[in-house]
C-alpha positions in Angstrom: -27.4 5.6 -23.9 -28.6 3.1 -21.5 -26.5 -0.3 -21.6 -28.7 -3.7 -19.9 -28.0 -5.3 -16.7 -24.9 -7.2 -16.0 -25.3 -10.7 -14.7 -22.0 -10.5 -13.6 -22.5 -12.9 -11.1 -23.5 -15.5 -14.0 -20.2 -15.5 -16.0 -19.1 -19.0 -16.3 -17.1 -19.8 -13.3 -18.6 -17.5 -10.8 -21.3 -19.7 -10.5 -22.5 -19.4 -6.4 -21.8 -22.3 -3.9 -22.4 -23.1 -0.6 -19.5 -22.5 1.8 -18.5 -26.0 1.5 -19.3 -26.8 -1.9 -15.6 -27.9 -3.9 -15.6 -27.7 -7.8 -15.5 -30.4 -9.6 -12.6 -30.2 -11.6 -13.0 -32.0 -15.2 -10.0 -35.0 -14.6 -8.1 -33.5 -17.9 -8.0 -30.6 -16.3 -6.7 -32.2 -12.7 -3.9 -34.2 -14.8 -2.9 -31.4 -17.0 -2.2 -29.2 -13.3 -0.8 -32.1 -11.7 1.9 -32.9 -14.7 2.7 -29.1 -14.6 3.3 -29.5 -11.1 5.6 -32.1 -10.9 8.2 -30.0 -13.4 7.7 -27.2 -10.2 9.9 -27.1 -7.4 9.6 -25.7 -4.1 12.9 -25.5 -1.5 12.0 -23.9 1.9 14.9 -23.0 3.6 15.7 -22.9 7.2 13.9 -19.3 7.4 10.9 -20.8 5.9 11.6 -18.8 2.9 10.0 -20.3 -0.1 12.6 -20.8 -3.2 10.9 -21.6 -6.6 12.5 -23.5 -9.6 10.7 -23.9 -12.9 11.4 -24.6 -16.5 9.2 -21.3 -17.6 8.3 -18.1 -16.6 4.9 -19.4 -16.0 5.4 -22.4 -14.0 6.9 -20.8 -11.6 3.9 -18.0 -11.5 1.8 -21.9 -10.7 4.7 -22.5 -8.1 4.3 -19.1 -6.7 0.4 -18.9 -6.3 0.3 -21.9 -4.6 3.0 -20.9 -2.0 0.3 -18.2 -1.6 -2.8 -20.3 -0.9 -0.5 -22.6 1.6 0.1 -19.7 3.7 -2.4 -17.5 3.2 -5.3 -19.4 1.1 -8.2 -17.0 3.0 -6.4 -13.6 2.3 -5.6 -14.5 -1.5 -9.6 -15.8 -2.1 -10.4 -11.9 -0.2 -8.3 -10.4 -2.2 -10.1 -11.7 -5.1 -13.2 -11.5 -3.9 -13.0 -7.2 -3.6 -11.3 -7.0 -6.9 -14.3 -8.9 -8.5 -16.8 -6.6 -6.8 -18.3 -9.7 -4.6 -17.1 -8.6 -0.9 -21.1 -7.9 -0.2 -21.3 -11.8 -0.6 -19.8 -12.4 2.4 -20.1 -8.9 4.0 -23.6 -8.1 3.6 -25.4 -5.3 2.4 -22.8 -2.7 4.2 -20.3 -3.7 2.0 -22.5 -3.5 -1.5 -21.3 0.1 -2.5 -17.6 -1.0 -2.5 -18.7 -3.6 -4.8 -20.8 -1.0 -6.6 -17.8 1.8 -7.0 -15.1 -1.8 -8.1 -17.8 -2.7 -10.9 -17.5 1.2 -12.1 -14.5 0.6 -13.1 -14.0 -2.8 -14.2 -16.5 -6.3 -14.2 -16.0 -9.5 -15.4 -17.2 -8.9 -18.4 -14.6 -6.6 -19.6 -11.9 -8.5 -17.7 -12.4 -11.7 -20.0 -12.4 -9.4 -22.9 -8.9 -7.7 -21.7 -7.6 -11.6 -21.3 -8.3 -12.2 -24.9 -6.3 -8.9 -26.5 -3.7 -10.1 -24.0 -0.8 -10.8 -25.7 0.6 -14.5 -25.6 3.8 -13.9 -23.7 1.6 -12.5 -20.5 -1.6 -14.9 -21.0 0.6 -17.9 -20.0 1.3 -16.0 -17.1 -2.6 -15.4 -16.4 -3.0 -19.2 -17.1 -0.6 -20.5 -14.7 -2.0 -18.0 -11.7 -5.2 -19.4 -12.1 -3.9 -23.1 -12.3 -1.5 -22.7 -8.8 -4.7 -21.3 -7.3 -6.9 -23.9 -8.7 -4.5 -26.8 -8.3 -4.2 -25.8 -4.5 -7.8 -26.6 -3.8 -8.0 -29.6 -5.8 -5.0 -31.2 -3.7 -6.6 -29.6 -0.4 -10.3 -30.6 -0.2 -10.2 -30.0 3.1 -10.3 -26.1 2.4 -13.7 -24.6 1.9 -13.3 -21.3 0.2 -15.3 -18.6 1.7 -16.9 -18.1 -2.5 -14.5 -18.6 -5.3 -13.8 -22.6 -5.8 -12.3 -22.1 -9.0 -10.2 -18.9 -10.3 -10.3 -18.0 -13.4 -7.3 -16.5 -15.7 -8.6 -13.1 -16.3 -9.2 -12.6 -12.6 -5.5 -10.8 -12.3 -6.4 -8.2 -15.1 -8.9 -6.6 -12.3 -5.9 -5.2 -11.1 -6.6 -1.5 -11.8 -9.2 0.1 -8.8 -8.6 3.5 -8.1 -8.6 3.7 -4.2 -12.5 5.6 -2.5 -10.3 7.6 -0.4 -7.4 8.3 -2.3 -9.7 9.6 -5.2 -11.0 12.2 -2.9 -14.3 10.0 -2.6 -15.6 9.2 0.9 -18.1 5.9 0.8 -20.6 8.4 2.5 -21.0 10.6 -0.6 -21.0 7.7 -3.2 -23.4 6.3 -1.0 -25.9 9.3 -1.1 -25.4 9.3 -4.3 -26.4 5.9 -5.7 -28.7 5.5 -2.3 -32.0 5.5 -4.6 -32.5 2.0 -6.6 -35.0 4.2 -9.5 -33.3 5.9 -11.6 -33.5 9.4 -10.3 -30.3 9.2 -8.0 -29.8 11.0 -5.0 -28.3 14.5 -4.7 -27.1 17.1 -2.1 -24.1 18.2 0.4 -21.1 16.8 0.1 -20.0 15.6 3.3 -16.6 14.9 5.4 -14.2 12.7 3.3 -14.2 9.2 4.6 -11.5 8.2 7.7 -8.0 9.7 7.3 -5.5 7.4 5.3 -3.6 5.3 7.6 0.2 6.4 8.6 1.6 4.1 6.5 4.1 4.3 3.7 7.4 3.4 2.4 11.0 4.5 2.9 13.7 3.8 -0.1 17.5 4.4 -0.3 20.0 3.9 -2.4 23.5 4.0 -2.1 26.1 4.8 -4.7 29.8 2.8 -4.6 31.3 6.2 -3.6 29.2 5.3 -0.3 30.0 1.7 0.3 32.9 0.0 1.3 32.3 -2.8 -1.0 32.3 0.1 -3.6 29.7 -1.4 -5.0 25.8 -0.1 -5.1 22.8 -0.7 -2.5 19.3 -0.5 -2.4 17.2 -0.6 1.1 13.5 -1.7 0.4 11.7 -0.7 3.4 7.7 -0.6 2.4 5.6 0.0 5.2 1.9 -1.7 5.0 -0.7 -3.6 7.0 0.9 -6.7 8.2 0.8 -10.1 6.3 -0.7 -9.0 3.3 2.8 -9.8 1.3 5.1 -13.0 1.4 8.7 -13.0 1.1 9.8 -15.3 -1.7 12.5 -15.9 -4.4 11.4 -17.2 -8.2 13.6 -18.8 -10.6 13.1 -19.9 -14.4 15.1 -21.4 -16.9 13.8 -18.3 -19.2 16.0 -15.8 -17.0 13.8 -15.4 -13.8 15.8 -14.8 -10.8 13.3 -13.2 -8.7 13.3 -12.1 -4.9 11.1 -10.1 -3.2 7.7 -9.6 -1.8 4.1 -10.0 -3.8 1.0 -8.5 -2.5 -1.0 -11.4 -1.7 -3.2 -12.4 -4.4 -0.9 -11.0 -7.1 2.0 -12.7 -8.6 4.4 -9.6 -9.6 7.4 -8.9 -7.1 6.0 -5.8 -6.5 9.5 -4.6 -3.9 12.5 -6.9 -4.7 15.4 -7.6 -6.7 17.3 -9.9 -9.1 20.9 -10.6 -9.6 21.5 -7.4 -11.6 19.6 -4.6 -10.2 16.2 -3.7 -7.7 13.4 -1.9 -7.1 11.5 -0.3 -4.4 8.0 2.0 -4.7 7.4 4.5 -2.0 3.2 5.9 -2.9 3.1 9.0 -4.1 0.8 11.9 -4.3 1.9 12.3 -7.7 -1.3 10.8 -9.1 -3.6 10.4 -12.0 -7.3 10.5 -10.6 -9.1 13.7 -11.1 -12.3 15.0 -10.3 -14.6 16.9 -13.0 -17.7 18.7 -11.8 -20.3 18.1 -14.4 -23.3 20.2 -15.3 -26.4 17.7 -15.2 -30.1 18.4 -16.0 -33.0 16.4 -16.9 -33.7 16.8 -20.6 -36.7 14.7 -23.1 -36.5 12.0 -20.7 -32.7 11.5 -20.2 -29.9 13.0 -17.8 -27.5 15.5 -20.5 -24.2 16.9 -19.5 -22.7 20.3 -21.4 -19.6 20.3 -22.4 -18.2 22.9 -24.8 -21.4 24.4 -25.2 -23.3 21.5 -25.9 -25.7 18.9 -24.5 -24.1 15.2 -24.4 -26.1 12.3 -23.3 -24.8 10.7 -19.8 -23.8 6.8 -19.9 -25.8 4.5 -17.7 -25.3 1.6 -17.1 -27.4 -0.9 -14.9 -25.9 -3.6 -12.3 -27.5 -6.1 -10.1 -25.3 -7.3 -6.6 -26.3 -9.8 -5.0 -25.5 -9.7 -1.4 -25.5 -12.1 1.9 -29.2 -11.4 4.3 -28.7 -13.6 7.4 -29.0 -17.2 5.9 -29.6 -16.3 2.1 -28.9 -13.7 -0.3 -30.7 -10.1 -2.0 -30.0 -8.3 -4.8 -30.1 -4.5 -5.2 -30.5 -2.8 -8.4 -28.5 0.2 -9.1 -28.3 2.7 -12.3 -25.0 3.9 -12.5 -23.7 7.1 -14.5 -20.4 8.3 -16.3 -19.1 11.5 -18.7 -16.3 10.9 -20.9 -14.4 12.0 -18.2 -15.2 8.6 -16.1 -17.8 7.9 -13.5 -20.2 9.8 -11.6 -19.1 9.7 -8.0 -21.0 11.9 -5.8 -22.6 15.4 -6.3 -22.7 18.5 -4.7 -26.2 20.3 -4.6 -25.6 22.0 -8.0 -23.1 19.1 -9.5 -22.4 16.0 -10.3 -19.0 15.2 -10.1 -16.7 12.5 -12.4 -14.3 10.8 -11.4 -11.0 10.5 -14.7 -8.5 7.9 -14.2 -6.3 5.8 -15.6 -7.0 1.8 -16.1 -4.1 0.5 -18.1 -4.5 -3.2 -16.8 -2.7 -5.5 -19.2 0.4 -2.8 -19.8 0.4 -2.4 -15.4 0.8 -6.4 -15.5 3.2 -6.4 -18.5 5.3 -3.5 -17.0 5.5 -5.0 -13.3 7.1 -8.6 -14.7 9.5 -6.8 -17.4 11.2 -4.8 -14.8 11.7 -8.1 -12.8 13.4 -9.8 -15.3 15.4 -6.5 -16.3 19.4 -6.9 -16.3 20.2 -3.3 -16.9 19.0 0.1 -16.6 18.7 0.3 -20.2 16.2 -2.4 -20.0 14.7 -1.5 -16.5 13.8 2.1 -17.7 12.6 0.7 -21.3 10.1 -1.3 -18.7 8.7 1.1 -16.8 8.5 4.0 -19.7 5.8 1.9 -20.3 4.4 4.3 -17.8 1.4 2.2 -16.8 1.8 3.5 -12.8 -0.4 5.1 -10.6 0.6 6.6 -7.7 4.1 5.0 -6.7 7.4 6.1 -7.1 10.6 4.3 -8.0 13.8 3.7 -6.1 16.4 1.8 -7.9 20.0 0.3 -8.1 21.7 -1.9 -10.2 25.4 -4.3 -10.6 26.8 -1.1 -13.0 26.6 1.0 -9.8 23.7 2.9 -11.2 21.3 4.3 -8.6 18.1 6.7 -9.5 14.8 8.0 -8.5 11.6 8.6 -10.4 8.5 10.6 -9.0 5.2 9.2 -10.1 5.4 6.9 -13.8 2.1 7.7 -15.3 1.5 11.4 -15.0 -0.7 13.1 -17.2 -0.6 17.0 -18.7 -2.6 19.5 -17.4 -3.1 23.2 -16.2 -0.8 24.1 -13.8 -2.9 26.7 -12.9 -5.4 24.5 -11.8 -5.9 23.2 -8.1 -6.4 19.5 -9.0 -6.8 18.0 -5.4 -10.6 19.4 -6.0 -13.1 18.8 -8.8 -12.5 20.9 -11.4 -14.8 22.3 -14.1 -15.9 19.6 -16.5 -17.7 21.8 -18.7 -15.0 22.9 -20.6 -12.2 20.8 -22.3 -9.7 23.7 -21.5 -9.4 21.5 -18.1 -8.4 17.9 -19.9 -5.5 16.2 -19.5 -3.0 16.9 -22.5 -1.2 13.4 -23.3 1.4 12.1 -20.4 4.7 13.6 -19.5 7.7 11.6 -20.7 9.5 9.7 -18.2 12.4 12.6 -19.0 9.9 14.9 -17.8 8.9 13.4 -14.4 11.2 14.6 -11.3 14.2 12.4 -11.0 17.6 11.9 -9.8 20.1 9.9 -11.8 23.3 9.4 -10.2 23.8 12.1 -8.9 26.9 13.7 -7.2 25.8 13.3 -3.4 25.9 10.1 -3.5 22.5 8.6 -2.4 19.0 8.7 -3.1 16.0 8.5 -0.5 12.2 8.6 -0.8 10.2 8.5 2.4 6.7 9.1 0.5 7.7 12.5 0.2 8.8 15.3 -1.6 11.5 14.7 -4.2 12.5 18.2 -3.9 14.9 16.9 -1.1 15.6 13.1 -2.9 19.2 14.1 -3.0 19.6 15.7 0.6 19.4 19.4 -0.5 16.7 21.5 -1.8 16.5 21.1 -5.5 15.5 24.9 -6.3 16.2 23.8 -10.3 13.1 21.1 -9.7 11.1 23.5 -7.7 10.9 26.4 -10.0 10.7 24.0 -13.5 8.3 22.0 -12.6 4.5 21.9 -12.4 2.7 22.2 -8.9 0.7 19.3 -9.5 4.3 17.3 -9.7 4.9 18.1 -6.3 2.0 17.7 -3.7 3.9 15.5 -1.3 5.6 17.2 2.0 8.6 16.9 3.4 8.0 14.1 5.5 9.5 13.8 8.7 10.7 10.1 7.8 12.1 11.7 4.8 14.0 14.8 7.3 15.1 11.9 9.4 16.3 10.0 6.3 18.3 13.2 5.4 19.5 13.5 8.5 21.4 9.7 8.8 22.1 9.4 4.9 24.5 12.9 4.7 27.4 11.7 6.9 26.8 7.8 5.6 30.2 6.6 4.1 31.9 2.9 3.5 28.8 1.8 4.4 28.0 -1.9 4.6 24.6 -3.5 4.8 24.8 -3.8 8.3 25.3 0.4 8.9 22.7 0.8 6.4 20.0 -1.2 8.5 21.8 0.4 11.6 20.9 3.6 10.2 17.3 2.6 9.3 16.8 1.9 13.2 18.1 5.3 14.6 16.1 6.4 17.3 16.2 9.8 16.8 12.7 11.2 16.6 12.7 14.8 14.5 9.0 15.4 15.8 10.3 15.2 19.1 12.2 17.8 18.8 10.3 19.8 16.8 7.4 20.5 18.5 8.1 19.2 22.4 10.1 22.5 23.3 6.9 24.7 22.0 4.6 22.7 24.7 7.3 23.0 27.0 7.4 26.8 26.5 3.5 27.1 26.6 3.3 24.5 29.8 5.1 28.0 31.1 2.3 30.3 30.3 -0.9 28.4 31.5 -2.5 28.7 34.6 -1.9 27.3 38.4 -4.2 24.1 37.8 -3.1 22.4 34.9 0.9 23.9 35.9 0.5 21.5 39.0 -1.4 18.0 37.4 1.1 18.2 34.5 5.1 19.3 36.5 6.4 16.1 36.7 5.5 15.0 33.0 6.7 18.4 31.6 10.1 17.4 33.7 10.2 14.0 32.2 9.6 15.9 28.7 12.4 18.5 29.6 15.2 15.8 30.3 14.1 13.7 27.3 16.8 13.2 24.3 14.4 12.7 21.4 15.2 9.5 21.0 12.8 6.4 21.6 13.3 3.2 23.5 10.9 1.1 25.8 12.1 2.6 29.0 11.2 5.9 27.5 8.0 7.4 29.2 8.5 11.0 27.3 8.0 8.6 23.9 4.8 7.6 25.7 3.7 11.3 26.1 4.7 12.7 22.8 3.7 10.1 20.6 -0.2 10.0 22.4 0.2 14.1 22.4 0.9 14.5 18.6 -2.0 12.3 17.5 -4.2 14.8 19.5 -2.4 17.8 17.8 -3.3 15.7 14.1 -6.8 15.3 15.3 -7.1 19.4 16.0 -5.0 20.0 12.9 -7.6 17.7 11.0 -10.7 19.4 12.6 -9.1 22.7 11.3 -9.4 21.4 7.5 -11.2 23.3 5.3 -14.3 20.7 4.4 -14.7 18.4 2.7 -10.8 17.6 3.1 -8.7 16.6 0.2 -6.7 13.1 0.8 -3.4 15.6 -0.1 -4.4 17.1 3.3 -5.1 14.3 5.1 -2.0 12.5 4.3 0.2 15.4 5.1 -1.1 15.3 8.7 -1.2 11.4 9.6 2.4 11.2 7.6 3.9 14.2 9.8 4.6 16.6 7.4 2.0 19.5 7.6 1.3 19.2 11.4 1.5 22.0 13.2 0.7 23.8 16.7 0.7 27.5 14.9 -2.7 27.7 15.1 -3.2 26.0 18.7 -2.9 28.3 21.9 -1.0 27.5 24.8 -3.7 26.5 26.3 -5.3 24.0 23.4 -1.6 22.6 23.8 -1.2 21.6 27.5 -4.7 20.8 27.3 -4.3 17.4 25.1 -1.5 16.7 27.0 -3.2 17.0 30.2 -6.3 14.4 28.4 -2.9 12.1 27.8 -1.9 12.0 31.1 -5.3 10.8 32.5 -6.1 8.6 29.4 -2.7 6.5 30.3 -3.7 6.8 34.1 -6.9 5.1 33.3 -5.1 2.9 31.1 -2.4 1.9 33.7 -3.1 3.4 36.8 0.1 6.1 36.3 1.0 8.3 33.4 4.8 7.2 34.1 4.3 4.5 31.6 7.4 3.0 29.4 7.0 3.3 25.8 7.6 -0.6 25.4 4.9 -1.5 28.3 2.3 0.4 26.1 3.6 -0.1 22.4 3.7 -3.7 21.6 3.8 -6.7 18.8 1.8 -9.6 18.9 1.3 -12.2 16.3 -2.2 -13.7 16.0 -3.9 -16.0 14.1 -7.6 -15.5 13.6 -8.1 -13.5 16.8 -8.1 -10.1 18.6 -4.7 -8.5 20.5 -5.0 -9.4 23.8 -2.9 -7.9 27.1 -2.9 -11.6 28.2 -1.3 -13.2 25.1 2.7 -13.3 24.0 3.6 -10.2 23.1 7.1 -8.0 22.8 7.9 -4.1 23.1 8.8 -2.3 20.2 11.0 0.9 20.1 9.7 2.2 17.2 7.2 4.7 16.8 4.4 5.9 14.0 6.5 7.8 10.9 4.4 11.0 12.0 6.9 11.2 14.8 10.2 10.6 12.2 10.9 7.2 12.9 12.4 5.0 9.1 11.5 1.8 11.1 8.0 2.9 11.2 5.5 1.0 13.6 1.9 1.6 13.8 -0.4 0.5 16.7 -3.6 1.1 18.2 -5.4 -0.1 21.8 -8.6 -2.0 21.1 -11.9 -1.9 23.2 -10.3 -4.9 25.1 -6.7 -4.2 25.3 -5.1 -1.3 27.6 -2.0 -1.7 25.7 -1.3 -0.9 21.5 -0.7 -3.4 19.3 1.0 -2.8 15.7 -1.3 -3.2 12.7 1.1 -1.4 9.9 4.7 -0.8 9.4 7.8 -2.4 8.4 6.9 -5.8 6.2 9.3 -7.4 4.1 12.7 -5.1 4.3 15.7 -5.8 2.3 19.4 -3.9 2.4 20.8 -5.5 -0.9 24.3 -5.1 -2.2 24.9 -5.5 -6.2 28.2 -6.6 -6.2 30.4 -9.8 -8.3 27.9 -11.5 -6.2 24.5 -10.6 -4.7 24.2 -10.2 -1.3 21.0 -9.6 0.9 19.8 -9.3 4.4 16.0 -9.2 5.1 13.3 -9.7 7.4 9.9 -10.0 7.5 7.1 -9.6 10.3 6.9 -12.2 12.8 8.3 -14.8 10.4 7.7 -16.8 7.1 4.9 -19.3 7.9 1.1 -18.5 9.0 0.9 -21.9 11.2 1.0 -20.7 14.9 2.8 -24.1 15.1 5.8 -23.5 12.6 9.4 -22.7 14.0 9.1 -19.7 11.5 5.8 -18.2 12.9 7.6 -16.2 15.2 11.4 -17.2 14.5 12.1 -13.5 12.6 10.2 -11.1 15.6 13.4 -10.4 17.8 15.5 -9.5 14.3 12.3 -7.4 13.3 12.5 -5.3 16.7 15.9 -4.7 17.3 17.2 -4.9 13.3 19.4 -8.2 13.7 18.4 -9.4 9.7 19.2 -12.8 8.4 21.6 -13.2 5.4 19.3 -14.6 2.0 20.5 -17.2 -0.2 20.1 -16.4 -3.4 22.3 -19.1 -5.3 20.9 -22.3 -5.6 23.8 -24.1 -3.9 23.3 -22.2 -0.9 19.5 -22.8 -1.1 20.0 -26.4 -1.1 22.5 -26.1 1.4 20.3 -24.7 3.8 17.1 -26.7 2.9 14.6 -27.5 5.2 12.0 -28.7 3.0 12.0 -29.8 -0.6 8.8 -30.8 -2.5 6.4 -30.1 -5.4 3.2 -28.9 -5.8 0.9 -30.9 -4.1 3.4 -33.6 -2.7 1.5 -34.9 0.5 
C-alpha cells in the first residue's frame, strides 16, 4: 500500500522559527512551571556537582533537565534535533538522509501516539522533561535555540534509532538508494561501509567482598565516549530516588550510575538485534512485490517531505520510502534489496532504564531489566548484599545458528526469522562466581571471569558471541587476577596501569623483521628500533617508543582494514579499531618496517625529530566553541587508545592546524563505588563539572583525570549541604 506524506514538520509545536524567535508561553503554563519549580532544589557542591531534591520522581526529572540546558543547553536542543529527524534544518541538504534513515524508524507522528499508550507512572516523567527544558528558556530569553523553542513530552520516546553504521549500513549506500526523488529508486553495487567505528568503548568491574578489604562489594564504571556529551549528577525524590550517575545529554535516565543499594555499568556489545534481510523485489501491475514463502507481498511505501536549510532559506525534498515486514529497505545490491529488522521497544527502553535506578535489590534489579528492552549493551553490576554479575546483551532474539548474521541474509524464506527472544537465563552471564570478580571491556564474555569459559563456548550460539578478546579486556585480566583487599583507591590504581599488552604483542615481530630488511631502511630506522628494543611496554610522557608504537599500530589497522573482505561488516571493523583482531600475519617484513619508517618521517615533519615524548605529542585540551590549538592550555596524557590495551583509554587525533593530538573520546564520568553500611564513591569527570570557561570547575577535575587522583562524592545530604557551594531553584536569578 502507499501511505500519504507526512507533514511532520507541521505537528503542533514544531512549528519553524527564526533563530531568534522565543515561544510564547501561555502565562498558565509559565506559572504552572514556575510553582513546580520552586518545590525543586538544586545544591552544587564544591566540585560543581549538581545534587537534586524533589518531592516526586518527576520533579526531579524538571530539576534534572534543566541542569542539562544550564550547562549544556546547545548539545541537549542537537540531541533533539537528530532524534526528531531535523538535523538538515540546520545542516543543510548533506545532512537530509540521516534525517531520512531517523524518520524510517520513528516520526513524530508515531511518537505522540506512543506518549498516549504510555502508562501514567512514566508519562509524568515525559511531562516534567519537557517542562525543565521548556521552563529553562522561559527564564533565559537571552538563549536563542538553534530550532526547537518549545519541547514537547513525547520528544523522549524517539529514543530508539538503530545506529547507520552499526546496522551494517554505510550513508553512501542508503544514499544511492533513495538518491532518486520519483518513485523508481536507485539501485546497484554496494559500496565500502561508511568510516570505521571510533575506538571507543567501556570497561566494567566488579569486585566481590572476598576481594575487598572492606569485605564489602565494588563496582568500577569506566564508559568511554566522546567527551561532554554526559553530566555527572546525583537525583533524589521523596518516592525513593537516590540517584548518581551520568545521563547522556538530552536524556534523563542514569544511564552508568548507582544508588545506595546496588549499580550499574553497560559496556556496547556486539551482541545485537539489527539484521539484514535480502529481499527479492520486481515491478509487478504497477507496484514494487516482494516473495516471501512462495508468494508475492506488496512492499510498504511510505512518502516524506524534509525540509532542509539553502543558504538563507529552506527546500524540501520528496522521498518514497520502502519496507518488508522485516523493516526498512536500506540499500540494494544489483540483484536485491536489502531490509533492515530491528527492535524499537521505546516506552518499555524508557520504563526499564528508570526501574533499574530505583532498584534496591537484585531481585528487583533483574525483574527490571528482564524487561529485556536493550539493544546492544551489556550489564555490569553490584549491590549492598555483596552480589556482583554480568549479562551479555538484554534483548537478544532466536535465530539459526547456522546462519552468518553480520550479513544480509535471505529474506525470502521465513526459515531465516527470528524465533521469540532468549530468556535473560539464557543470555551469557556470570553470577557470583567463585574467582571473585567480573570484568567487561566491550568484549568477549567468554573471559568475564578471567579464564576461558569452554562450558559458554561450546553451549552457546555463535551469534552470542561476536565480540573479541579485547586487549582492554587481556589487560583487565591481567591486573584483576592477583587483585585482593582491595580498596577504591587500588581499584582506580589498577584502572591506570601502564602496561600496554599491544606493546608487547606485536613490537618484538617488527623488531625481528627490522632484522631481515634491507641496508636502507636498516640505517634510517637503528636508533628508533633501539629505542623500541629497550622499551618496557609501559606508557608515560617521557616515552618516545609509546610515540612510535601507538602511530605504527594505527598503520597496521589501516592495512588490516584494507585487507577486509568488502563491503566490511561493523563486527570487523570494531575488532580492528578496538585491538582485538589486529594482526601482522598477513604483513611481510617489509610492509612492517615500512609504516614505521612513514612514522618516523610523519613525526619529523611534525616536530622536526622522530625522538618525540609521548606527552609532547598526546595531549588534553578543554575548549569551548573552538578548534584544538598547539598555542592554547593544554596537558600530556599517559594514556593511550584501548587498541594498544590501555583501561584508561584516551583517544586523540592531530587536526589540519595542530602538529600535536588532542583527545576527542575516552574516559567520561568514572566511578569506583563501594556498597557497604554506607555508600562510598570516588569519581571524576573530563575537565570538570561546569561548561563556563570561567567556572573554578571548568578545569578543576583535569590533573585527577590524568594521573587518577578522584575526588570523594557526597552522597548523604548532610554532607551535600556541608560542602555547598551553591543552593537555589529552578530559575532563581
Amino acid at each position: 500500500m502507499h501511505r500519504p506524506i507526512y507533514w511532520l514538520f507541521l505537528i503542533a509545536g514544531l512549528g519553524f522559527h527564526s533563530a531568534t524567535a522565543q515561544t510564547t508561553f501561555a502565562a498558565q503554563e509559565a506559572k504552572a512551571l514556575q510553582k513546580q519549580a520552586k518545590g525543586i532544589e538544586i545544591v552544587k557542591d564544591t566540585y560543581g556537582v549538581p545534587h537534586v531534591y524533589a518531592k516526586t520522581d518527576a520533579d526531579a526529572v524538571f530539576g534534572e533537565m534543566y541542569i542539562q540546558c544550564e550547562e549544556f543547553f546547545d548539545k541537549v536542543e542537537t540531541s533533539l534535533i537528530g532524534r526528531l529527524g531535523r538535523s538538515a534544518e540546520l545542516e543543510g541538504e548533506s545532512a537530509i538522509y540521516r534525517d531520512l534513515w531517523t524518520r524510517m524508524f520513528i516520526d513524530s507522528v508515531q511518537a505522540v501516539q506512543l506518549y498516549q499508550k504510555t502508562p501514567d507512572w512514566l508519562k509524568k516523567l515525559c511531562d516534567a522533561y519537557a517542562g525543565g527544558i521548556n521552563y529553562y528558556l522561559i527564564t533565559h530569553p537571552a538563549v536563542k535555540p538553534k530550532l526547537l523553542t518549545r519541547v514537547e513530552p513525547w520528544m523522549i520516546l524517539m529514543n530508539n534509532v538503530p545506529a547507520m553504521g552499526g546496522s551494517n549500513v554505510s550513508e553512501a549506500d542508503f544514499k544511492a538508494f533513495y538518491l532518486k526523488e520519483a518513485t523508481q529508486p536507485a539501485t546497484g553495487g554496494r559500496s565500502f561501509t561508511a568510516e570505521p567505528p571510533k575506538n571507543d568503548g567501556s570497561n566494567g568491574f566488579a569486585l566481590a567482598p572476598s576481594r575487598t578489604q572492606s569485605k564489602k562489594a565494588m563496582l568500577f564504571i569506566n564508559p568511554h565516549a566522546e567527551y561532554y556529551g554526559r553530566i555527572e549528577i546525583h537525583l533524589v525524590s521523596e518516592e525513593g530516588l537516590n540517584s548518581y550517575g551520568a545521563p547522556f545529554l538530552g536524556q534523563f535516565n542514569i544511564f552508568q550510575g548507582f544508588n545506595e543499594f546496588l549499580g550499574w555499568m553497560h559496556p556496547v556489545s556486539l551482541s545485537d538485534a539489527k539484521d539484514l534481510y535480502a529481499e527479492d523485489v520486481e515491478w509487478k501491475k504497477g507496484k514494487w512485490m516482494y516473495r516471501y514463502d512462495g508468494a508475492w507481498k506488496p512492499v510498504d511505501s511510505t512518502t516524506t517531505e524534509l525540509r532542509y536549510k539553502k543558504g538563507d532559506s529552506w527546500a524540501t525534498k520528496r522521498f518514497v520510502t520502502y519496507r518488508t515486514h522485516h523493516g526498512p529497505v536500506v540499500y540494494a545490491t544489483a540483484t536485491r534489496w536489502i531490509a533492515l529488522k530491528t527492535y524499537e521497544p521505546n516506552i518499555e527502553l524508557l520504563g526499564m532504564h528508570w526501574l533499574k535506578m530505583k532498584a534496591r535489590n537484585m531481585k528487583e534489579f533483574t525483574s527490571a531489566i528482564n524487561a529485556r528492552a536493550m539493544v546492544g549493551s551489556n550489564i555490569v553490576y553490584a549491590d549492598k548484599a555483596g552480589n556482583i554479575a554480568y549479562w551479555h546483551g538484554n534483548f537478544v532474539p532466536r535465530k539459526n545458528p547456522l546462519l552468518d548474521w553480520r550479513r544480509p541474509v535471505d529474506g525470502t524464506t521465513s526459515a531465516t526469522e527470528w524465533q521469540g527472544t532468549h530468556e535473560l537465563s539464557e543470555l551469557p552471564h556470570y553470577i557470583n562466581p567463585t574467582n571473585g570478580w567480573l570484568q567487561n571491556c566491550n568484549s568477549t564474555p567468554l573471559y568475564g571471569a578471567g579464564e576461558l569459559n569452554t562450558d559458554m563456548l561450546n553451549k552457546l550460539p555463535s551469534y552470542m558471541l561476536p565480540d573479541g578478546h579485547t586487549p582492554r579486556a587481556v589487560h583487565a585480566v591481567k591486573v584483576l587476577t592477583p587483585l585482593k583487599n582491595a580498596t577504591m583507591d587500588d581499584v582506580i590504581k589498577a584502572s591506570y596501569d601502564t602496561y600496554l599488552p599491544s606493546g608487547e604483542r606485536f613490537v618484538p615481530g617488527l623488531i625481528a623483521a627490522y632484522a631481515t630488511v634491507g641496508d636502507s631502511l636498516k640505517a634510517k630506522l637503528a636508533q628508533p628500533i633501539e629505542t623500541l628494543k629497550a622499551w618496557n611496554f609501559r606508557t608515560d610522557t617521557n616515552s618516545v617508543a609509546t610515540t612510535l608504537t601507538v602511530h605504527w599500530l594505527e598503520k597496521i589497522i589501516q592495512l588490516d582494514m584494507a585487507r577486509l573482505a568488502k563491503p566490511a561488516t561493523t563486527e570487523e571493523q570494531y575488532s580492528l579499531t578496538n585491538g582485538a583482531a589486529v594482526t601482522t600475519e598477513f604483513l611481510s617484513p617489509k610492509e612492517q618496517v615500512t609504516a614505521l619508517a612513514q612514522v618516523v618521517a610523519d613525526l619529523e615533519k611534525e616536530f622536526g625529530t622522530w625522538q618525540v615524548p609521548w606527552g609532547m605529542d598526546n595531549r588534553f585540551q578543554r575548549i569551548a566553541d573552538s578548534e584544538p590549538s598547539d598555542d592554547k592550555l593544554s596537558w600530556g596524557v599517559p594514556a593511550t587508545p584501548g587498541f594498544m590495551g590501555s583501561l584508561n583509554a584516551y583517544v586523540s587525533r592531530k587536526t589540519a592546524k595542530t602538529h600535536k593530538r588532542y583527545g576527542i573520546t575516552g574516559n567520561t564520568f568514572v566511578a569506583a563505588v563501594e556498597f557497604g553500611d554506607k555508600l562510598r564513591a570516588k569519581t571524576i569527570l573530563t575537565g570538570g563539572a561546569s561548561s563556563d570557561p570561567a567556572s573554578p570547575h571548568y578545569l578543576d577535575q583535569v590533573k585527577g583525570y590524568i594521573d587518577g587522583t578522584y575526588k570523594e562524592i557526597y552522597f548523604y545530604k548532610d554532607d551535600v549541604y556541608k560542602h555547598a557551594e551553591k543552593i537555589y531553584h529552578p530559575g532563581d536569578k
